[in-house]
C-alpha positions in Angstrom: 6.9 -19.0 15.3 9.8 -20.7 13.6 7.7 -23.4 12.1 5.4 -20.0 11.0 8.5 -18.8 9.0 9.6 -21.8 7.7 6.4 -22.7 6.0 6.4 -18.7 4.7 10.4 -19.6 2.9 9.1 -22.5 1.5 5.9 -20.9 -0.5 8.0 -17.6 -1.6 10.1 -20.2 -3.1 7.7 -22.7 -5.2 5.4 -19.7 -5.9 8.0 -17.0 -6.6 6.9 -13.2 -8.2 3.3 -14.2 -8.5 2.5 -10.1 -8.0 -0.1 -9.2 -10.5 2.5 -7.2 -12.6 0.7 -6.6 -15.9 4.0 -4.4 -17.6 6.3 -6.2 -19.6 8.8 -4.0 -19.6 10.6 -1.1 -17.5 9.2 2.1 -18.3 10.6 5.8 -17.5 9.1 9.1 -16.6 10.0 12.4 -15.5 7.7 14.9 -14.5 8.2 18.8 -13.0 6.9 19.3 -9.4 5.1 22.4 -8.2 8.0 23.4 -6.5 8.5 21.2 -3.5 11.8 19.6 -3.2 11.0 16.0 -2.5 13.7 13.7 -1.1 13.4 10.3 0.9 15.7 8.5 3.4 15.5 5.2 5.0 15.6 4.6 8.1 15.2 0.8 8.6 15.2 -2.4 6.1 14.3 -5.2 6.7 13.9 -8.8 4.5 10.8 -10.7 4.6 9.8 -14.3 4.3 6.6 -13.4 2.3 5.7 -12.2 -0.8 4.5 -9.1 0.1 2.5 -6.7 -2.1 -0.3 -4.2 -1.2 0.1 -3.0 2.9 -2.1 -1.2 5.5 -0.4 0.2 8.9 -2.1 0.8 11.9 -1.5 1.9 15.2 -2.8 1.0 18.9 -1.3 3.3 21.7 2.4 3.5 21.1 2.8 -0.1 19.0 2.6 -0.2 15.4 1.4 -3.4 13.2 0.7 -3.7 9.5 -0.8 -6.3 7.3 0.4 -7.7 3.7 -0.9 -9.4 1.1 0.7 -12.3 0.5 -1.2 -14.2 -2.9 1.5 -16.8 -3.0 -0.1 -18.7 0.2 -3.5 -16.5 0.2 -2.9 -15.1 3.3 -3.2 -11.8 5.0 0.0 -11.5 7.5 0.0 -9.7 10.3 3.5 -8.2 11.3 4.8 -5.9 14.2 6.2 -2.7 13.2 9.0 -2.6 15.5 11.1 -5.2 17.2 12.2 -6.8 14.5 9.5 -6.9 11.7 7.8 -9.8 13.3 5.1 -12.2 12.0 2.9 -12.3 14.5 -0.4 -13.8 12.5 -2.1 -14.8 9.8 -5.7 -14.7 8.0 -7.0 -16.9 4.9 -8.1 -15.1 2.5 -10.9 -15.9 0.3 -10.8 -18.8 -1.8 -11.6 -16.5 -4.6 -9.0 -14.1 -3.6 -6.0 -15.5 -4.8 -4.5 -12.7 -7.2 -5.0 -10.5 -4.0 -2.5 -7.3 -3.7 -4.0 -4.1 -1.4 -5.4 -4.1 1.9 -7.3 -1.2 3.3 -8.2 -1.2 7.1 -11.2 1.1 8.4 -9.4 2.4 11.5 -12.1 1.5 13.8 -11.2 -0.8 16.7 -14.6 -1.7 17.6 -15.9 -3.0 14.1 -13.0 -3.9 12.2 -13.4 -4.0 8.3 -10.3 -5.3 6.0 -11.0 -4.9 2.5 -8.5 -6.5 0.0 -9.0 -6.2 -4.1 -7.9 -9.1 -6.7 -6.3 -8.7 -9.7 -8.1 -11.3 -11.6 -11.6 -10.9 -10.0 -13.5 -7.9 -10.2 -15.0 -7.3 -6.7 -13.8 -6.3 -3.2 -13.4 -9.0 -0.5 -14.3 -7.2 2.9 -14.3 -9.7 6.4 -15.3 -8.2 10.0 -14.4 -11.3 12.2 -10.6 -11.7 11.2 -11.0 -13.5 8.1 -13.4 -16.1 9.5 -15.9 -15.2 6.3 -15.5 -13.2 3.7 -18.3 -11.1 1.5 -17.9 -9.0 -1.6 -18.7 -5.6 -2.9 -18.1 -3.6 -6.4 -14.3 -2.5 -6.9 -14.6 0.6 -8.7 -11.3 0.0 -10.1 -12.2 -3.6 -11.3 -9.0 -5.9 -12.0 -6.9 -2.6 -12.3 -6.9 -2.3 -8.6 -3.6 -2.7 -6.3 -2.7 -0.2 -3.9 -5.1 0.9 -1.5 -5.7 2.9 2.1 -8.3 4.4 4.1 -8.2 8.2 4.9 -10.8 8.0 7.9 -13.9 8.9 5.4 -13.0 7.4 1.6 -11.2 4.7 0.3 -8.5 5.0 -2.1 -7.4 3.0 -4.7 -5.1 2.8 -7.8 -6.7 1.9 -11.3 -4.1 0.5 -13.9 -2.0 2.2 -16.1 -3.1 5.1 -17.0 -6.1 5.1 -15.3 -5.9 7.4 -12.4 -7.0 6.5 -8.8 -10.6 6.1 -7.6 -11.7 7.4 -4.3 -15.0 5.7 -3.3 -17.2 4.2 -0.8 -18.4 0.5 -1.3 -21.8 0.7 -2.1 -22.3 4.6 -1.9 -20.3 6.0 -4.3 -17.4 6.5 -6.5 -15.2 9.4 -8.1 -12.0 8.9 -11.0 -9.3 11.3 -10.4 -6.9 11.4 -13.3 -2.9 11.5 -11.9 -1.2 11.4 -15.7 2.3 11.5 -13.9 2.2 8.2 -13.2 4.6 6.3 -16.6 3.9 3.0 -16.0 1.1 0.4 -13.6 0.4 1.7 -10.2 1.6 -0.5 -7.2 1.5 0.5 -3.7 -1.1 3.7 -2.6 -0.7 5.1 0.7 -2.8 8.4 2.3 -0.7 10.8 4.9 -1.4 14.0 6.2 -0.2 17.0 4.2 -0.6 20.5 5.8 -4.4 20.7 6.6 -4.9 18.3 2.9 -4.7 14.5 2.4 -1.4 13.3 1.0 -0.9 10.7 -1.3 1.9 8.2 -2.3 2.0 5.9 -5.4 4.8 3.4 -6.6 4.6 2.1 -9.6 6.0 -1.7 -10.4 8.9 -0.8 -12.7 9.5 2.7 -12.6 11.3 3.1 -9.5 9.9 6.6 -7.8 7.9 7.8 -5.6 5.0 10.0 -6.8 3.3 12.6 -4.2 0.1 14.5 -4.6 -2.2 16.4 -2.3 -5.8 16.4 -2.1 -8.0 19.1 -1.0 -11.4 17.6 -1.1 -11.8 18.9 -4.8 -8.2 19.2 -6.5 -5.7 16.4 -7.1 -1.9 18.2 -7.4 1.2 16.6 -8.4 3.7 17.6 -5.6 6.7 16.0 -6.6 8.1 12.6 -7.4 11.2 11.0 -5.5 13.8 7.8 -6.8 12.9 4.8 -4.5 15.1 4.8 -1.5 17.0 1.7 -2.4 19.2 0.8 -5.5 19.2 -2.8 -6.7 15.2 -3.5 -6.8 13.7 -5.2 -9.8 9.9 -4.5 -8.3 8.1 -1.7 -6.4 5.0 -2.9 -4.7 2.9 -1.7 -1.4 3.0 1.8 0.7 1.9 2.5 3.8 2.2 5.3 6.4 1.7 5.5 10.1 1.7 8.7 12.4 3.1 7.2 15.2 6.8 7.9 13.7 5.5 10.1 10.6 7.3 7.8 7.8 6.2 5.5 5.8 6.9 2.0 4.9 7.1 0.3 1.5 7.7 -3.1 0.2 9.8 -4.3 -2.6 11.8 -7.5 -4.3 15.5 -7.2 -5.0 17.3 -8.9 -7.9 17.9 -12.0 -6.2 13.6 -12.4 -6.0 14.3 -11.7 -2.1 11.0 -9.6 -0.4 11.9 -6.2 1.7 10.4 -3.9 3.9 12.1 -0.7 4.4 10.8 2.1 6.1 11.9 5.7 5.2 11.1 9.5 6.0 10.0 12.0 3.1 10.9 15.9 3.2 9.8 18.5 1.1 10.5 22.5 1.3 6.6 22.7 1.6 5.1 20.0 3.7 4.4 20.4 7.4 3.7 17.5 9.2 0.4 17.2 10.8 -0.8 14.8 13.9 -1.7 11.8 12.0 -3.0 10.8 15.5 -5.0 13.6 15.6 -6.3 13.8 12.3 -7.6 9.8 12.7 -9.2 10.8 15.8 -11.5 13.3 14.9 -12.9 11.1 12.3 
């Protein structure tokens, strides 16, 4: 394992920041809620020896894991949620895959999908044997794609600057839904349960907030938008929720080009947690 890390230091530092950013400078954007109160407190931080973007969290009984992207060494990193923030594994990633960012998971223990988007290539990469092969399928979102997440039916990803977010199906079917709150390129997207509706988080690369919507099968509505949890950040990349502890987990770089993970709870005058667990489970 320390041999693991040490060859993880020693690619963040001869590849540093190569994260797909597209904005070339800081932009700013303030937006009215529908009249939740949104605030956000962490809980846990953590530094990383990866470059780590786009992130997918899953969890098996009462332990937690989640991947990153790392594009810097092509790899998809497996990390325990607790204990530490571990490395525990790693995947190659497609040889064409090397602008990679999200990761999206399919939930299902018995048949495991990971799909994984590119900035610089056009398709989805999708593997079912850990990253022993790798096949490809239509992105909706094209290069515009980062963020992404599974909400136990549709997949969800962002789609550029000012482009909205697609939820889609590979091969099925695809739908544009328009989120003009968003001032600057999406980053990270995460899905979370919101009442009896789908949540939805987006960060963007150099606006530091938080944006939350709600989805109700037909409607996309702007709840609210909370300043990232940390000061001193100079990117915003990947989001990711898990039910087991009903917070969520997001991954930036500080001004020293150093790579965290903190995790952080988000409250709101209107939301109502619901069983993450139980929500996956009937799916």
């Amino acid at each position: 394992m320390k041999y693991f890390l040490f060859v993880l230091v020693i690619a963040v530092v001869a590849f540093a920041d190569n994260d797909d950013c597209t904005d070339i400078s800081s932009g700013a954007g303030s937006y009215p809620s529908d009249g939740d109160d949104i605030s956000t407190t962490v809980i846990n931080e953590w530094e990383i020896f990866v470059c780590a973007l786009g992130m997918d969290f899953f969890d098996l009984g009462t332990r937690s894991y989640f991947y990153v992207i790392d594009n810097n060494t092509n790899l998809l990193v497996l990390f325990n949620g607790g204990a530490g923030c571990i490395p525990l594994d790693s995947y190659n990633l497609d040889a064409a895959n090397g602008s990679g960012f999200g990761v999206a998971w399919n939930f299902d223990g018995s048949e495991d999908t990971f799909y994984t988007d590119d900035s610089e290539n056009a398709s989805l990469f999708f593997t079912d044997d850990n990253g022993s092969t790798w096949s490809t399928a239509s992105n909706p979102a094209g290069i515009q794609g980062r963020g992404m997440d599974f909400d136990g039916t549709d997949y969800w990803t962002t789609n550029g600057n000012g482009g909205g977010v697609w939820r889609f199906l590979p091969g099925v079917g695809q739908q544009n839904i328009a989120t003009p709150e968003l001032p600057t390129t999406p980053s990270g997207l995460t899905v979370f349960p919101y009442q009896s509706n789908l949540g939805i988080a987006v960060t963007c690369y150099q606006t530091f907030s938080i944006y939350f919507y709600v989805w109700d099968s037909s409607t996309m509505t702007f709840l609210g938008s909370a300043p990232c949890p940390v000061s001193g950040l100079t990117k915003s990349y990947g989001l990711a929720y898990t039910g087991t502890t009903e917070t969520f987990f997001w991954t930036y770089q500080d001004g020293s080009g150093n790579y965290h993970l903190a995790e952080f709870s988000m409250s709101t005058n209107a939301l109502e947690h619901s069983s993450w667990g139980a929500i996956k489970g009937s799916f």
